[in-house]
N, C-alpha and C positions, 0 to 999 in steps of 0.2 A: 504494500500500500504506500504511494508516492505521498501523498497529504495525509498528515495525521491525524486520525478523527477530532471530532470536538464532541464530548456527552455533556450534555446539561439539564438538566430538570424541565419538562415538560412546560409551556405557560399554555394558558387557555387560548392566547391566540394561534398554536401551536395547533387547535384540533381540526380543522379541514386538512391541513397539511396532513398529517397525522392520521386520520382515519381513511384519507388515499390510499397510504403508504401501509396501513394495517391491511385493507382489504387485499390489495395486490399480494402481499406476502402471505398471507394467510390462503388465498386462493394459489399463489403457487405453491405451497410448503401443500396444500392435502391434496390438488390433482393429482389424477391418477390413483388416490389411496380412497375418494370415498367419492358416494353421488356427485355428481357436480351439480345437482337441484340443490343437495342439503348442504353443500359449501356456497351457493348462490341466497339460500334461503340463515344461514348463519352469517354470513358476511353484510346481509339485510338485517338483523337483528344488533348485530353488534359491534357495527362500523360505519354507520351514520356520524357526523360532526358532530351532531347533537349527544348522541351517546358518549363519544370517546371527549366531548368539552366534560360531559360529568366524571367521567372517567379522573383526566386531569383535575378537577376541582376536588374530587372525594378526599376525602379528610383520613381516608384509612389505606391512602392510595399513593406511590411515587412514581411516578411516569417521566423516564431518562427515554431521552432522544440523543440519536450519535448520527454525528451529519459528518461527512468528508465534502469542505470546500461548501456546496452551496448546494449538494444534495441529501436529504435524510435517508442512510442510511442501514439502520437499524432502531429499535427501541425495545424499551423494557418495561414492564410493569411489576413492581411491588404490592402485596396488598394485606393486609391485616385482617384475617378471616381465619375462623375455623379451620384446622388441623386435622388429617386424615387420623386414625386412630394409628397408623403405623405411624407417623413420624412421632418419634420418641425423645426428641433433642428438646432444651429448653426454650422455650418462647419463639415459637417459630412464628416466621415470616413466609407469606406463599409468593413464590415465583409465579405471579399471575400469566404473565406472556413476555416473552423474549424471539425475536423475529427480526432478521436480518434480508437486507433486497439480496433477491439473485446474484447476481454478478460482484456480492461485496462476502460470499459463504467461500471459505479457506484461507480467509486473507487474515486471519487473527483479528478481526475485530469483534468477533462473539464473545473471545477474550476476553477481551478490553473492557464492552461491555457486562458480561458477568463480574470481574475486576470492580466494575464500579457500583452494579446491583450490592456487591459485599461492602464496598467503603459506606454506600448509600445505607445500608443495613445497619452500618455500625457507628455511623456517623449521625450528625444533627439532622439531617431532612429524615432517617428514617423513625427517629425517637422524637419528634417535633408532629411528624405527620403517622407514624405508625404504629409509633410504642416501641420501647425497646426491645431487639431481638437478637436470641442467639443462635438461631437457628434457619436456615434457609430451606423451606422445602417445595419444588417443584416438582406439579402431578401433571403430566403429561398422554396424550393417547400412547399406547404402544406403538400404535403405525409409524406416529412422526418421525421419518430417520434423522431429523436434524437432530430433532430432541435424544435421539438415540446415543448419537455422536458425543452430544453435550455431556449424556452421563456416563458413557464410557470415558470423558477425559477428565472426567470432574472428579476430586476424591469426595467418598461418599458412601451412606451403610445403605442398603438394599429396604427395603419397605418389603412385607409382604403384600400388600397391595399393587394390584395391575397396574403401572405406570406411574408411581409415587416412590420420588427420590429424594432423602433427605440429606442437604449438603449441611457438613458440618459447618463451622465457622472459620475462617481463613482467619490468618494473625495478620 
């Protein structure tokens, strides 16, 4: 990657931008893996500007955006919710969505990004907006190979639940 990303904290005017760039990856990350009605009909429920502005406003919510130069992307979403009964770690935090453009998967910027989900975690925007956590746990479908990637390279204890990884706490 020739330009270094930039991650910053999502702002509300950030959501048309943002729920573009949600839908497209979200629609490329499940073609081929599932209807293309019900990723047309999920990308309709959940990637509206109007949703993903709530999104970023929610209070139990951190929403990093990673722009190279003057394109987004990647983002992230933190969220302060209920815990699978497998993640066992203390005070977890749910890996709501992490999704990267096309053409920006192998370059190390998922990295980068999870890197800052954990600063974000441990730092003031996630105990300001989310509560304090020591724990990161991301539930994912089994199908998503990106997701798959992410928890083969991520350290991390296995969930007996289907698609529920819980990342310890990075130092």
């Amino acid at each position: 990657m020739s330009i270094a990303p930039l991650i910053r904290p999502a702002q509300p005017e950030d959501a048309a931008t943002l729920a573009a760039f949600a839908a497209q990856a979200f629609t490329d990350t499940y073609r081929g893996l599932d209807d293309p009605q019900e990723i047309a009909d999920y990308v309709a429920e959940h990637f509206p500007p109007e949703v993903v502005a709530g999104v970023i406003r929610d209070p139990a919510c951190t929403t990093l955006l990673a722009w190279v130069g003057e394109q987004l992307a990647g983002y992230a979403v933190l969220r302060a919710a209920p815990a699978p009964g497998c993640v066992t770690g203390p005070e977890p935090l749910q890996l709501w969505r992490l999704y990267l453009g096309l053409c920006f998967i192998g370059q190390g910027l998922g990295a980068r990004l999870m890197a800052e989900v954990n600063a974000a975690r441990r730092g003031a925007v996630a105990r300001a907006r989310c509560g304090s956590a020591s724990t990161t746990a991301m539930c994912v479908p089994s199908s998503s190979t990106g997701a798959s990637a992410l928890r083969r390279s991520a350290t991390r204890s296995s969930c007996s639940a289907a698609g529920s990884t819980s990342i310890p706490s990075m130092p």
